[in-house]
Structure formats: C-alpha cells, structure tokens
C-alpha positions as CSV (number, residue, x, y, z in Angstrom):
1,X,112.9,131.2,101.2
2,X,112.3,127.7,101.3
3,X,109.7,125.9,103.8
4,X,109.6,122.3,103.4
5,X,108.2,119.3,105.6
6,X,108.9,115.8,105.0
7,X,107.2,113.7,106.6
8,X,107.7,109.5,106.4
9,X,104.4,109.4,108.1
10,X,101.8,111.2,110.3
11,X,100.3,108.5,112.2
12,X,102.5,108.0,115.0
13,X,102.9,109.9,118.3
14,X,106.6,110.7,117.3
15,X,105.4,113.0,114.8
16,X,104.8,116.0,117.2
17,X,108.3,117.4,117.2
18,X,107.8,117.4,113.0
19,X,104.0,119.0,113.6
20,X,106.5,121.4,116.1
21,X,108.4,123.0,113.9
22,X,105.3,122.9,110.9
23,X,103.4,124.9,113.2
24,X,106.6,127.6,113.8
25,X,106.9,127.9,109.7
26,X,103.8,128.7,109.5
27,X,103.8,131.2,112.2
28,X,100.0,132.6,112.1
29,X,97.2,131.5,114.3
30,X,95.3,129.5,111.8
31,X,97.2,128.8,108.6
32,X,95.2,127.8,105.8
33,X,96.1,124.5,104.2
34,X,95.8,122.7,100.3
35,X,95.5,118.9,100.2
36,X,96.9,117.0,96.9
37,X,96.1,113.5,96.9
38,X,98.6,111.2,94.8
39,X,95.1,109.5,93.6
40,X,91.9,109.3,93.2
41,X,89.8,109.8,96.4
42,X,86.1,110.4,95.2
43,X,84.3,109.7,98.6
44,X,87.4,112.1,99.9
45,X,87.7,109.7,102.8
46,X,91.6,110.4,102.8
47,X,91.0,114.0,102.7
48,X,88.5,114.1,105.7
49,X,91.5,112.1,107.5
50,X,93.6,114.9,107.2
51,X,92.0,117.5,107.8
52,X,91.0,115.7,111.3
53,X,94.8,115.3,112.0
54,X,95.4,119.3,111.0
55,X,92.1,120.5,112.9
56,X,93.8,118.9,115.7
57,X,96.7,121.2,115.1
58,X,95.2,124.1,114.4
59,X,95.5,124.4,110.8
60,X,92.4,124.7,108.6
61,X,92.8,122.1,105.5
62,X,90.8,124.1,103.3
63,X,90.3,122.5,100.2
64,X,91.1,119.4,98.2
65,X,92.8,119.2,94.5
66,X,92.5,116.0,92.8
67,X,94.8,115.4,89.6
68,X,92.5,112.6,87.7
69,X,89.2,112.1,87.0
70,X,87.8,114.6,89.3
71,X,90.0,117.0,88.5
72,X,88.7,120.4,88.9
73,X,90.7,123.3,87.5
74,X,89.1,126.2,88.7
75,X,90.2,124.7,92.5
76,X,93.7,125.5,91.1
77,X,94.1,129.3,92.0
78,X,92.4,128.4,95.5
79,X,94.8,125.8,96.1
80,X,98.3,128.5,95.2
81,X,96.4,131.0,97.7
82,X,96.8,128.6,100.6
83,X,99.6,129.3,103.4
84,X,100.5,125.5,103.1
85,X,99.8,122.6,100.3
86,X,99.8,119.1,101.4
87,X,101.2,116.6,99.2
88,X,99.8,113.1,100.5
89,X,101.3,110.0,99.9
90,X,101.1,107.2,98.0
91,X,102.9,106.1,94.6
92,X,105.3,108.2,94.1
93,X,105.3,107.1,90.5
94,X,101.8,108.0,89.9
95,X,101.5,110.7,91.6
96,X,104.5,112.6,89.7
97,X,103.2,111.7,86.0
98,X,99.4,113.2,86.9
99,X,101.4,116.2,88.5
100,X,103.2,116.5,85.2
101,X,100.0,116.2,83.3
102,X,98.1,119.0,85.0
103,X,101.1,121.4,84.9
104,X,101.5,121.7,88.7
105,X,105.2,121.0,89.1
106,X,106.3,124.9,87.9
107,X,103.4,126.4,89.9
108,X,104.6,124.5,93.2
109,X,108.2,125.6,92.5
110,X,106.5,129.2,92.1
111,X,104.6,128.5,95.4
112,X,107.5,127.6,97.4
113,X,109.5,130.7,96.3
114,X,106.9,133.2,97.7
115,X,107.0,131.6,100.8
116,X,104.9,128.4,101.0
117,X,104.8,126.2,103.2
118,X,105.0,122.7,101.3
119,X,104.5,119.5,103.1
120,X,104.8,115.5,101.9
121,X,104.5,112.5,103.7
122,X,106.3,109.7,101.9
123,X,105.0,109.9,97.9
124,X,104.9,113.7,98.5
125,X,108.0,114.2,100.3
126,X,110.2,112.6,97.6
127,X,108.7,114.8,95.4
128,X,110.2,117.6,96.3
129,X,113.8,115.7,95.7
130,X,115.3,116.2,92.0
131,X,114.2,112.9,90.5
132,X,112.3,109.6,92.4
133,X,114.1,106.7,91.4
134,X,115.1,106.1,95.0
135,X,111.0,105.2,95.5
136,X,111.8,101.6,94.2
137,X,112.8,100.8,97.1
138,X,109.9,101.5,98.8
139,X,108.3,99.0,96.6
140,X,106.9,101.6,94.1
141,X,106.5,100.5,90.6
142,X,105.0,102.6,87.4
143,X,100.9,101.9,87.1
144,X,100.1,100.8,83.4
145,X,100.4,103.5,80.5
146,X,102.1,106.0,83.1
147,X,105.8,104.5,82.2
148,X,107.6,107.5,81.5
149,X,111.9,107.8,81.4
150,X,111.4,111.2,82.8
151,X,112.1,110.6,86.9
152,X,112.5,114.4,87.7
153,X,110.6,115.5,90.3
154,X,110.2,119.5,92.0
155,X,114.1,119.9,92.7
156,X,113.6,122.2,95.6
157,X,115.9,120.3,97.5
158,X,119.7,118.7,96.6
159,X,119.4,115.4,98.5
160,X,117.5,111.8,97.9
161,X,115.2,110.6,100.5
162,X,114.0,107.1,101.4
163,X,111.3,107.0,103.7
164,X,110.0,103.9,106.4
165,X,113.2,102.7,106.5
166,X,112.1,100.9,109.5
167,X,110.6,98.6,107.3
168,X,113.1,98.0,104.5
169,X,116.0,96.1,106.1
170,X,118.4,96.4,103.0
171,X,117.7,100.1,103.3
172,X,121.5,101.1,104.2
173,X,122.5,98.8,101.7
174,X,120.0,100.7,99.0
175,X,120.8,104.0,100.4
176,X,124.6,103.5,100.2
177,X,124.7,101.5,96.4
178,X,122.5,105.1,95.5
179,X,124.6,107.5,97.1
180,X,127.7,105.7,94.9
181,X,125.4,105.7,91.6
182,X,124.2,109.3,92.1
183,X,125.4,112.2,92.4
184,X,123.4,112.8,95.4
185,X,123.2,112.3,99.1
186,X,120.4,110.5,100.2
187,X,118.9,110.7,103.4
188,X,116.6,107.8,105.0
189,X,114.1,108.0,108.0
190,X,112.1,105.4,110.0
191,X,108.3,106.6,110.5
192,X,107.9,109.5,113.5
193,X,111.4,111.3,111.9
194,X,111.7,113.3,108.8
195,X,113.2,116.7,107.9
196,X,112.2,120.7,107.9
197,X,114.4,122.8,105.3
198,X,114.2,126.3,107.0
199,X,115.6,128.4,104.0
200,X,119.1,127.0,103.7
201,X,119.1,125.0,107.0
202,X,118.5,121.4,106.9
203,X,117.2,120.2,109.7
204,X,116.5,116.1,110.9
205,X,114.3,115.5,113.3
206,X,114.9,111.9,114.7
207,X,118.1,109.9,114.0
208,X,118.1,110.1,110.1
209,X,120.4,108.2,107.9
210,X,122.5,109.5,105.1
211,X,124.7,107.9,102.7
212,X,126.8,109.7,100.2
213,X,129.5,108.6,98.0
214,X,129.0,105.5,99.5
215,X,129.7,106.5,103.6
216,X,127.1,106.0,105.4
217,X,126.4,108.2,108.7
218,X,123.3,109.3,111.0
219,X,122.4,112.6,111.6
C-alpha cells in the first residue's frame, strides 16, 4: 500500500495539515525516519535542520544517507529499516542521476511496497512522479557531466507535479502546454499545500492545480 508525502515545502506554518496526515500514516508513537539529501551536505547542516523540524513532531530522524562523496554504503540497510525516508530537496536533476548511480531507485520502489512511508519536499517529491521533465520549470537545469536522456524517475505515482507555483507566474501556462504534450496530469501547488497518496486515494491538501489534456482545474 502506498504512503506518499509531497511536500512543496516545510517552512511555512501552512504545512501542519500536511505534518497532519504524515503523522496518521505513520501511526506509531515515534516513527523512525531516513534523511536523503539531493547533495552533498558534509557539515550535515541540512540534516540537523530536519531533524529539528521532525523532533518537533515527534518523529526521530535517525540517520542520514548521502549519495556522493560521502557516500557510505553500509548506512544503506539502516536507511530501508526506517518507518519513513525523507527525500530533501533540491535539483531535481542531480539528485535523480546520483540516485541512479547508487542503485536506490528499485530499493525505494521495494520500500514503498512493504509499507513505507516516503516523503519529498520539492526535488524529492517529483521524484516519486514517472519522469522529471516538468522540474524545468522550476528553474532546474542538468549540473555538468550529469546530462543524461534518461528523465524517469520512481513511478510510484501516475501524475506530474510542479511545486512553488506561487512563485512561477506562467505556471498554469506550463502546467497546461505539459498536460497537452504528456500523457499525464499534472498537478501544481503553491508552498504550505501538497498531496498524501493513502493507498489508492489521492488526497490535496490546499487548493492544488491540475491540468490535463490541456483543462485546467483546482482541486
């Protein structure tokens, strides 16, 4: 059964309702969390962020995996025995080719299967969409020497998503040109909203956009 979190954000008072219905997937009084960072963070100075904003929460965000030159693989088994896994944000571009290049993306679909709880903000949350291309219009570009064709991402769910739209204003212009080159709905969010995927339930929390085949609607 699928438990998924996206987040645009979690800096913003709106974000309780999201941190809500986390808390109810979880359902156990301290669930343990995994933080993935989409780069390197070798003073983990965005780690000990988040796990201030879980503690406050009451989830324990346990341990930290990073993909590139502190990689550690023996954190790796740690990391799938976690309740929840946090995937930060960041470039979404970057973040998917060092995911690809540890081997992560068939263990997360694994970990999501058994019941994890996987969580994204931004970066991390398209992630979990079949391919990223809709990340452009955040302003994302490919780093040097990471160029890859190859835009598919974790597939867990069947929609695009475009996050901050509160700070894109061509977003329902980008979402709805997408929606008519894709075969895929995309849905858009301004920061404080996102959505929970409860098993087959979609849910928005805040007044989410979506465009497909070109109709654009709010949820």
């Amino acid at each position: 059964m699928r438990k998924l979190v996206l987040y645009c954000d979690q800096d913003i008072p709106e974000n309780y309702k999201i941190n809500k219905r986390l808390l109810e997937l979880f359902n156990k009084p301290i669930p343990r969390v995994g933080y993935i960072p989409s780069g390197a963070d070798p003073e983990n100075a965005f780690y000990l962020d988040r796990q201030t904003y879980y503690s406050a929460l009451g989830i324990d965000l346990a341990l930290s995996l990073e993909l590139n030159d502190n990689y550690d693989p023996a954190r790796v088994p740690q990391l799938f025995e976690c309740d929840g896994i946090h995937l930060s944000g960041g470039n979404t571009y970057h973040f998917l080719y060092w995911l690809k290049k540890r081997g992560l993306m068939e263990p997360l679909r694994e970990f999501v299967a058994r019941g994890g709880v996987l969580i994204g903000a931004s970066a991390g949350a398209i992630l979990m969409t079949p391919e990223i291309s809709a990340t452009a219009y955040c302003a994302d570009a490919p780093l040097p020497g990471e160029e890859t064709d190859d835009l598919s991402a974790l597939n867990l769910v069947d929609f695009a998503f475009f996050p901050h739209t509160n700070y894109f204003p061509k977003h329902e212009e980008q979402m709805t040109a997408y929606s008519q080159t894709h075969s895929l709905p995309i849905y858009g969010c301004a920061n404080g909203d996102g959505i929970v995927v409860d098993g087959e339930r979609v849910e928005f929390l805040g007044p989410c956009k979506a465009a497909e085949m070109g109709v654009l609607t709010v949820k």
